[in-house]
N, C-alpha and C positions, 0 to 999 in steps of 0.2 A: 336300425332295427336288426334284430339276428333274424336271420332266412332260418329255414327248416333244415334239417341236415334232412341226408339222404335216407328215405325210407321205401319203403317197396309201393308201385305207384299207383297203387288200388288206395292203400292209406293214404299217398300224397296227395291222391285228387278229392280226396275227404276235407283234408287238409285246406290246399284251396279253397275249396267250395264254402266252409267254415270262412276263412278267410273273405271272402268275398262279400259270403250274407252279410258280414260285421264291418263290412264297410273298410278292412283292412289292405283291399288289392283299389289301386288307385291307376285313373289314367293320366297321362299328362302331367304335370307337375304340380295344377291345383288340388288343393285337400280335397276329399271328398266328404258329405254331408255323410250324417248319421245314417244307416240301415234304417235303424229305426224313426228316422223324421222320413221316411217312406211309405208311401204306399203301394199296394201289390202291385199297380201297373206301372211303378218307377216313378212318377211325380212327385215329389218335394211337394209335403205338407207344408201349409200356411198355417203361423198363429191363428189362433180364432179367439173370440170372446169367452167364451169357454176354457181359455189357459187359465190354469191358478199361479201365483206367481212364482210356483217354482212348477212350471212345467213348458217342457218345449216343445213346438210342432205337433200341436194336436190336430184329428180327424175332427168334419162335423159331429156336433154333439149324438151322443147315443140317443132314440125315442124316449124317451118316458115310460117309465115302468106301473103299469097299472095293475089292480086283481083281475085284473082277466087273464093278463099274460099266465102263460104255462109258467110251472116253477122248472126253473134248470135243474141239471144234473149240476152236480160237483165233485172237480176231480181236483187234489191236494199231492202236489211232491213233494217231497220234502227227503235231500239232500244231506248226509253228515257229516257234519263236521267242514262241510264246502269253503274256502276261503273269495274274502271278495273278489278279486280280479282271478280266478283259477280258469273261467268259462271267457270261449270267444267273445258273448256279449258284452262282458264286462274285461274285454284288456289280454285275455290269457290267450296264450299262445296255443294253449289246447284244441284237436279241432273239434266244436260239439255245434254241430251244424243242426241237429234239430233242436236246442235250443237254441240256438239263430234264427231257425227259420218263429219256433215262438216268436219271440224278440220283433220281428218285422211285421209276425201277424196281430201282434198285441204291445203291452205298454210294460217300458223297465221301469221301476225304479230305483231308486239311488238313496234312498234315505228311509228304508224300511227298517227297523228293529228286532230283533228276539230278546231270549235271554242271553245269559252269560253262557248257558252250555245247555248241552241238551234234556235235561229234564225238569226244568223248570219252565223252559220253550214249551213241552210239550203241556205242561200243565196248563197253558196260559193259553195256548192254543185250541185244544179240547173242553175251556172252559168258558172263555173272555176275562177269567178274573185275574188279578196278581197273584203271582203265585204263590206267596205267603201267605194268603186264604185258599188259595185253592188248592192245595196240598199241605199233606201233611208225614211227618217222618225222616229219618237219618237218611241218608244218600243212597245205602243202599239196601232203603226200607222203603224208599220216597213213594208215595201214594197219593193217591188223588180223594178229595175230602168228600164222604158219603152224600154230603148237602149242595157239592156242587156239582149241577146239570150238565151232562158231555153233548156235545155237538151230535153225535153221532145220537143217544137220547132222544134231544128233543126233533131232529129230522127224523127217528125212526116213528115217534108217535106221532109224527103230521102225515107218514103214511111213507117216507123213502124209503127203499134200499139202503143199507149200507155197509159197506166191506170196507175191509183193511188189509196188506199184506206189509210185513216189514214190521220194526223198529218199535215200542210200546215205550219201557224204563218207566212206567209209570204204578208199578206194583205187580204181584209175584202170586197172590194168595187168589182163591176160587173168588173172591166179589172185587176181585181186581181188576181180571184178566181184562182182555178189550172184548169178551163174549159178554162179561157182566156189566158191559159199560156201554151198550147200545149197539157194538157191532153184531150184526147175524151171519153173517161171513170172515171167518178170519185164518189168515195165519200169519204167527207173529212172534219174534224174537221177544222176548219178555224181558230180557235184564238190559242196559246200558251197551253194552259191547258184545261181538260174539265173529267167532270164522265164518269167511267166507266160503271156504271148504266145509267139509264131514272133518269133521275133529279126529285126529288120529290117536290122540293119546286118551280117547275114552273107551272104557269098557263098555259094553251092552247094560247092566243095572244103573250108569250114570248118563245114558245118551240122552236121556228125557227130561232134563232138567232146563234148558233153554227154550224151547220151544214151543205154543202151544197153535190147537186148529182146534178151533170153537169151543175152545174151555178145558179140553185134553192136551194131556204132555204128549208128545209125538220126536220120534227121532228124524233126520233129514233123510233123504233117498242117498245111493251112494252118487249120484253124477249133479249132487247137489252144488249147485253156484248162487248163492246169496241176490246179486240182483236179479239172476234172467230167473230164477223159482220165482220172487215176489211177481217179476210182471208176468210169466207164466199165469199164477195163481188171478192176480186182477183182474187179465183177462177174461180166465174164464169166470171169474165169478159174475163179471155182468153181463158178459154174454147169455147166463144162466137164464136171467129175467128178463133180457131185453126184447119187448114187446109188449109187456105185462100193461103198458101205462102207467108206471109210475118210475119216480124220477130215483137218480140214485147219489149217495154220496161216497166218494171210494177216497180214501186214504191209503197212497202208496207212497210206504216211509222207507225209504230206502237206506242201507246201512253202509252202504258207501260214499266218500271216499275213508269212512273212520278206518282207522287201524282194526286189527293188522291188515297190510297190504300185501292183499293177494288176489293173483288175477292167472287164467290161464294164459298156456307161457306165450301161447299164439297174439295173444294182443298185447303180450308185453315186448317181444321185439321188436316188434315196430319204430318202438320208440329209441332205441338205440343213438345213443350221439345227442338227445336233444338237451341234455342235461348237463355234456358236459362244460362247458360255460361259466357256470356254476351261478352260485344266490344274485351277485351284483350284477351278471350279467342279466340275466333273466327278469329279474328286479327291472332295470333298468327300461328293458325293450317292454315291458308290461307299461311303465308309468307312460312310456312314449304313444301305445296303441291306446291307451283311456285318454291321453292330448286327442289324438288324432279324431276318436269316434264322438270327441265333445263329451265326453263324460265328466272331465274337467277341463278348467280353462288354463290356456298353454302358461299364466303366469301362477297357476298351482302349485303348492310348497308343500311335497310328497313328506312324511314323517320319515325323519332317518334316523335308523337303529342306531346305537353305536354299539347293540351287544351283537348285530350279524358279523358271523364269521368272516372273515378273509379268506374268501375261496384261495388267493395263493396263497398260504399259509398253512392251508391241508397237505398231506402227503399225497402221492398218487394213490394209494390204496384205499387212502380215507376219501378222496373225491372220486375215486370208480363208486365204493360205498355208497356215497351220499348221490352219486346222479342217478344209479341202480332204483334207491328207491324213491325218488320222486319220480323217476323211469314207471312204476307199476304204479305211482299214484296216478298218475297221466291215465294210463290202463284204466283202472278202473274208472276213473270220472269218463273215460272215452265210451266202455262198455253200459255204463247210466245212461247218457248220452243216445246211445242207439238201441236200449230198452224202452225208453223215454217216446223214442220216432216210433217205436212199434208199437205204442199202447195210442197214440196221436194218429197214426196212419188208422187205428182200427178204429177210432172213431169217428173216423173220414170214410172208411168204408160202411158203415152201417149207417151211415146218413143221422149222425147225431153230434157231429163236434159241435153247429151252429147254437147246441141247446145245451153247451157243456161248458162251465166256465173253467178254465185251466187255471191254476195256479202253480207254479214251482218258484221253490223257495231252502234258502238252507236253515239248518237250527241253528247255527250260531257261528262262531267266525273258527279258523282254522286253528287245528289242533299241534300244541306242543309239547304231549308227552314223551317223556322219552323213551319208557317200557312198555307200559298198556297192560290194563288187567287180562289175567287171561294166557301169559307167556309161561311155554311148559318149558323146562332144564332140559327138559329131552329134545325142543325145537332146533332143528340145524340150520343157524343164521349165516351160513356158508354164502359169500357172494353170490356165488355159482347158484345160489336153492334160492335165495330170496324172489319172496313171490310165489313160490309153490306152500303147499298145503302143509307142509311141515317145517312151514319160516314164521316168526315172528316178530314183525317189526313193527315202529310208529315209522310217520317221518321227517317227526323231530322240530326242535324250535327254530331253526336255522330258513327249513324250509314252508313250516308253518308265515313268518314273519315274510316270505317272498309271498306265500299264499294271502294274506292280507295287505300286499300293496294294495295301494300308497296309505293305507293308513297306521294309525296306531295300536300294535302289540296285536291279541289275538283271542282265542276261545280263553273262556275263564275270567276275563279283564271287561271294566265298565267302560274302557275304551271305545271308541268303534270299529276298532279291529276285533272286538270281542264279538258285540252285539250289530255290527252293521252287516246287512249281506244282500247278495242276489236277489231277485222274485221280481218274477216276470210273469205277467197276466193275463191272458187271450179269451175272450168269449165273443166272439165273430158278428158285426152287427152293433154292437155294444159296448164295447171295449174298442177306445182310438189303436188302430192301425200302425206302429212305428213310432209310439212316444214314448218319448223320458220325461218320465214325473220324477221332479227334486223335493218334494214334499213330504214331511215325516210321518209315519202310521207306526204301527207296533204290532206283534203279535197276538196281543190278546184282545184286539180290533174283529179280528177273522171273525169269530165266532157273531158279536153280531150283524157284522156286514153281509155274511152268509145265510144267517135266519132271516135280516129284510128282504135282500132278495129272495128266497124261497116265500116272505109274505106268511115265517111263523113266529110265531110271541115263543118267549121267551117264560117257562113256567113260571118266575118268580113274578110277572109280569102278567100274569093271566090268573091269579090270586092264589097259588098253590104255596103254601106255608111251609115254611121251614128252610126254603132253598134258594141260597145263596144268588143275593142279583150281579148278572155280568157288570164290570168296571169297564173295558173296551169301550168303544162308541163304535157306531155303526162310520164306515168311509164310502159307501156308495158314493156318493156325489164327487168322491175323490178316484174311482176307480170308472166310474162312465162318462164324467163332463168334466175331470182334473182340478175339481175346486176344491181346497184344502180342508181339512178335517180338523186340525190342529190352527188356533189362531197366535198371535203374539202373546197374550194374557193366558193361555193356558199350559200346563204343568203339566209333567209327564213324568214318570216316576219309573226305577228297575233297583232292585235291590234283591242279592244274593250271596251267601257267604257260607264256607265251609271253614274247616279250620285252615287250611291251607291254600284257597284260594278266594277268589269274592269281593266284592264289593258294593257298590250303591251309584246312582248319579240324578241326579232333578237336574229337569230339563225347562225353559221357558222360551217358547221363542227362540231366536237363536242360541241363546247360553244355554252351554253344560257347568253345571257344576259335578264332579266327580270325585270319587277315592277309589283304591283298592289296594288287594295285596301284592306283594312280592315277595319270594320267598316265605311264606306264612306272615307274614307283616302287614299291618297296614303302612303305607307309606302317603304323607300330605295330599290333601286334597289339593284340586287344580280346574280353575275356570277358565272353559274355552269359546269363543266367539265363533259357529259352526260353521257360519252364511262368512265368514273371512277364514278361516281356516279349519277345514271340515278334520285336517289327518292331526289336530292339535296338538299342532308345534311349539305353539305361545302360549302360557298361561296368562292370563291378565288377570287373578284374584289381584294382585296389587294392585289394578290400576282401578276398580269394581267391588271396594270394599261392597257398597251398597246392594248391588246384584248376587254378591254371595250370601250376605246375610238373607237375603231374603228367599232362595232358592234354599239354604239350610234349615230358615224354619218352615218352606212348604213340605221341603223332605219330613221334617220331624212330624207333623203333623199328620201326612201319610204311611208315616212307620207308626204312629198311634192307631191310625184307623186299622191296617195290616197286620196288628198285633207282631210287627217286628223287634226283634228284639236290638234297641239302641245301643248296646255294648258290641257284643257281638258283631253287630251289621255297621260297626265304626260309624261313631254317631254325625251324620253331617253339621252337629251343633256345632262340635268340638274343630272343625275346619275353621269356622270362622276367629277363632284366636290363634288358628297354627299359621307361620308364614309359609308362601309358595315355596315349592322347591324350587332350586338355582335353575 
């Protein structure tokens, strides 16, 4: 494993302390069990009858949820563009000790879904449906379809609160915004991407075009920082109402770690030296911490690139470059991280976590662009400035692909390095205590897992016409007693495609069958065996003629019902007469 380089020792004992919760500081030379196969007072959970079969060291079962129970609050993070292993939980060297301490107080899992990038996530998330029905529009028109009911909707008419601060990309025009879409508290970044700083290179008549609060263009304050305004803003927003008696739903979408990476410069030194190592090393000591915390098992066949660079092979300028700015991505997931403990702290002080289900989760798997929309000619990429408010950078495929060890490729890809990521689950009481569920769910699950717990129908479901019924299924019984949602016989579907990126994959049971692009292409489909090889290494279409056929015409059948379009979205027929690639 790489140690820590030396940082100043207020951050190292962060560091530790991270370290510790995740089960990474060992006595003795026996491994140490999971963090999360713990409970608060240190005892090693026992299986229970209640495991499903992909879950480890569960707590006794949660009570049973009756109408009489109170309806919870609901709190949603959601992380972008996060990669799987980036967070202590899950492997990374990073130290994010209040998701750790989540993580011990509630349940990871390991086999959670979204989309392929973030705004088809978002659709799917705010709806329960696919998102090929539940939006509509070019990329960067993409909007959410008039007939389908948002989360935030149907909890505000059952009587919630509900607020949002952060991230939308889900439309631009006045019955878009998230004010017209059920939120009554908001503010929120409206396009895909945006500074974490006050934008230097805008005038005064164009500052108003990203942002809005409750339905108005608004510009940022000058000491504007992108996450600590969101959790500023969430804060207060329920603290507004809190007493009211009634319950609330908040949506804090955060728009870090996305590009561009900037952070102030104070929590970017810290990080000095940790980088320099470079992709393989880093890589490396990641695949060895997910050994260790049982996230996989030590004879795990981690995916290996052959397109990651040769850290020797860089110049020294080029690997100062490149450690600089995963140096500031570190930054900013650290500063998520401790926005995160202050929004979790304050609802520990108001005597309301036990009535609050947590969620945090990222949109989709780590980002490889190499520009990023949004780069002004005038930005000074100067080593020296990166990470200040007049730098802009991504950071890049090299270190996207470290950011989704050990699996395959990353945002954009029907991989699981696209679509696999983080979420971690706590509601006190309820929710087992330090488990890892290995069991598959999806994004557009939330919505109605959400509304049964809250105990409200679903409008299309209460006989109101015209609007569109959730696809999701409800995963209760997967998130309180670990009993699976998903059985062997059942199909699971994601299909997304741009001209330049995208793909499709059906799912059964353990197989994927999959395609997608590269470089604008579609390149051969490829079936992989999940429950044998999760970071899929081996294709076995050759060996499974049978299983692809049949996984291609469920796909077709749900690009019929989706109104997807089969050319386009590379038709999963057409896999079944192409041979595997080598």
């Amino acid at each position: 494993m790489i140690g820590y380089p030396a940082v100043n020792r207020c951050h190292r004992a962060r560091a530790v302390l991270a370290a510790a919760v995740c089960g990474l500081i060992v006595s003795g030379c026996s491994p140490q069990t999971d963090p999360a196969a713990q409970s608060d007072s240190g005892a090693q959970s026992v299986p229970t009858a209640q495991s499903g079969p992909g879950t480890d060291e569960t707590d006794d079962a949660a009570p049973p949820l009756s109408t009489d129970s109170p309806q919870p609050n609901f709190l949603l993070i959601v992380a972008d563009d996060l990669g799987f292993s980036d967070i202590a939980p899950y492997g990374g060297e990073m130290p994010t000790p209040n998701l750790a301490r989540l993580a011990t107080e509630g349940t990871r899992f390991l086999d959670f879904h979204t989309a392929v990038k973030c705004n088809p996530t978002r659709a799917m998330l705010h709806t329960g449906i696919d998102n090929n029905t539940a939006a509509v529009g070019p990329r960067r028109n993409y909007r959410l379809s008039p007939d389908a009911a948002t989360l935030a909707e149907v909890l505000r008419d059952a009587g919630y609160h509900t607020y949002m601060t952060g991230k939308w990309d889900l439309g631009r025009g006045a019955e878009q915004v998230p004010s017209a879409r059920g939120f009554e508290q908001v503010f929120a970044l409206l396009p895909g991407a945006g500074r974490h700083f006050p934008n230097p290179h805008r005038d005064a008549s164009d500052a108003l075009n990203s942002y809005s609060e409750n339905g108005e263009r608004v510009a940022v304050p000058d000491d504007f920082y992108s996450t600590y305004h969101y959790t500023d803003r969430m804060i207060e927003y329920i603290d507004a109402n809190l007493g009211d008696g009634r319950p609330f739903f908040a949506f804090l979408s955060y728009t870090a770690p996305h590009y561009p990476l900037q952070a102030p410069r104070d929590r970017i030194e810290p990080y000095n030296g940790w980088y320099e190592e470079g992709y393989q090393a880093i890589r490396s000591a990641r695949i060895e911490r997910l050994r260790e915390l049982g996230l996989f098992s030590a004879g795990f066949e981690p995916y290996r690139d052959e397109n990651l660079t040769d850290w020797a092979s860089l110049t020294d300028a080029e690997r100062a470059n490149e450690a600089r700015r995963m140096q500031i991505y570190a930054a900013m997931v650290d500063i998520m991280d401790e926005e995160i403990g202050r929004v979790l702290d304050y609802l520990h002080e108001q005597g309301i976590a036990d009535d609050t289900v947590v969620l945090f989760m990222s949109d989709n798997g780590a980002d490889a662009t190499a520009t990023g929309a949004g780069y002004n000619e005038a930005d000074d990429n100067s080593l020296g400035n990166l990470g200040d408010a007049t730098s802009y950078v991504t950071v890049g495929a090299n270190w996207a692909r470290v950011s989704s060890t050990p699996l395959r490729l990353y945002k954009a890809f029907t991989t699981e390095g696209g679509t696999r990521v983080p979420a971690i689950l706590r509601w006190p009481g309820r929710v087992a205590a330090g488990r890892i569920d290995r069991n598959f769910f999806q994004v557009a699950d939330l919505m109605p897992t959400l509304l049964e717990l809250a105990g409200v129908k679903h409008p299309a479901d209460s006989g109101e016409t015209g609007m569109l019924r959730m696809q999701g299924r409800p995963v209760t019984d997967l998130w309180l007693h670990g009993i699976p949602a998903y059985g062997d016989a059942d199909y699971a579907f994601h299909t997304y495609t741009e001209a330049r990126l995208g793909g499709g994959y059906a799912r059964r049971g353990d197989w994927k069958l999959a395609w997608w692009k590269e470089d604008g292409e579609f390149v051969p489909g490829a079936l992989f065996n999940l429950a044998e090889d999760p970071a899929e290494t081996r294709d076995r279409a050759a060996d499974h003629p049978e299983i692809v056929a049949d996984l291609a015409q469920a796909w077709l059948d749900y690009a019929a019902q989706n109104g997807v379009d089969i050319e386009t979205a590379g038709s999963a027929g057409s896999i079944v007469t192409q041979p595997p690639p080598p």
